[in-house]
C-alpha positions in Angstrom: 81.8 146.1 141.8 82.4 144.0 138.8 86.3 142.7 138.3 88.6 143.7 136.4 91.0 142.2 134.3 94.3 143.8 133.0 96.7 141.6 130.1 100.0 142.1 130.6 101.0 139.4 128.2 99.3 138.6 124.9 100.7 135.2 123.8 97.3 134.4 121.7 99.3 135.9 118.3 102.1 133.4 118.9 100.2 130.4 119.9 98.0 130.7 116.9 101.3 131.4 114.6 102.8 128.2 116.0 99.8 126.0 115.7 99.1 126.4 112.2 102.0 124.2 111.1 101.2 121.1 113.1 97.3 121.6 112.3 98.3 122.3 108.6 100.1 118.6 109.0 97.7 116.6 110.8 95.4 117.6 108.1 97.0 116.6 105.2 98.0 113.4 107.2 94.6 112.7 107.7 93.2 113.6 104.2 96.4 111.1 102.4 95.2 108.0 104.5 91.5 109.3 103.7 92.9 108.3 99.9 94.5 105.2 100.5 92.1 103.9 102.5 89.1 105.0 99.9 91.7 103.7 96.9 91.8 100.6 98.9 87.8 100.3 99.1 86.6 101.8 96.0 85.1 99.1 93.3 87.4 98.6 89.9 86.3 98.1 86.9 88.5 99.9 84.7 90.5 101.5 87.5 89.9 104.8 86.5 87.7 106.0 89.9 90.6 104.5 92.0 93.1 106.7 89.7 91.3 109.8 90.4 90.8 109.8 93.7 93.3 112.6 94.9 94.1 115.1 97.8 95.1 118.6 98.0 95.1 121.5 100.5 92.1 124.3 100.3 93.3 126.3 102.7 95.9 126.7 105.4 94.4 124.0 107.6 92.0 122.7 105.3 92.7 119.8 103.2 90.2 118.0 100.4 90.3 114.5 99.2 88.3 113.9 96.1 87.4 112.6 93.0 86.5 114.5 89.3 84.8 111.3 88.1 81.3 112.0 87.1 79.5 108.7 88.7 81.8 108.8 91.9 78.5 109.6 93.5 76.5 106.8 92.2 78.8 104.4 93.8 79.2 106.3 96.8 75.3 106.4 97.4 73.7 104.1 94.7 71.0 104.8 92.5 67.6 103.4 92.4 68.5 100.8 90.1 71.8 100.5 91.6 72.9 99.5 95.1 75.7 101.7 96.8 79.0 100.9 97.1 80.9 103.3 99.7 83.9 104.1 99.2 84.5 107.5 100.3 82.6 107.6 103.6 84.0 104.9 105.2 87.7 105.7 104.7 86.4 109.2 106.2 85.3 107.9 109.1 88.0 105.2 109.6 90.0 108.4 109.9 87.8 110.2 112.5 89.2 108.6 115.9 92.7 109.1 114.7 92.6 113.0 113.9 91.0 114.1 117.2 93.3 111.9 118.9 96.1 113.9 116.9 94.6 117.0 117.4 93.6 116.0 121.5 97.5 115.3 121.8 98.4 118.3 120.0 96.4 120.6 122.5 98.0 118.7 125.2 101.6 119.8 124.5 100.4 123.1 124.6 99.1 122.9 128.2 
């Protein structure tokens, strides 16, 4: 006879209401030392990539840090007749570690 479950309380609706907030921030956290760090790496010339590299939220725990520079990507990647210069990548990932350990310590106060 398979087993049967009754809910008597349904605290998922809360939970997810109170999380938002704190994911919302550990997000934009993330993605403003995801700038500085790529402002800190990018190459100047004129300074204008380093002056347009921005962030802003996309969603309500979504957050995107970028650039409207048309050869942002050259310098990320390279070209063939140009080596790349990362910028953008590396201030991502210098980030990585530090997010789940937010996020890791955030699920823990919930338990």
């Amino acid at each position: 006879m398979p087993a049967t479950v009754q809910i008597v309380f349904n605290n998922f609706p809360r939970i997810t209401a109170a999380l938002r907030p704190a994911v919302r921030t550990i997000v934009m956290e993330t993605c403003f030392a995801i700038e500085t760090t790529a402002k800190i790496k990018v190459p100047v010339d004129t300074g204008a990539l380093m002056g347009s590299i921005q962030t802003e939220p996309t969603g309500e725990t979504s957050g995107m840090v970028s650039t409207n520079i048309e050869y942002s990507v050259y310098q990320e990647y390279g070209t063939v007749k140009m080596a790349a210069t990362p910028y953008m990548t590396p201030a991502a990932e210098n980030e990585r570690r530090h997010f789940l350990r937010k996020l890791g310590d955030l699920e823990a106060r919930l338990e």
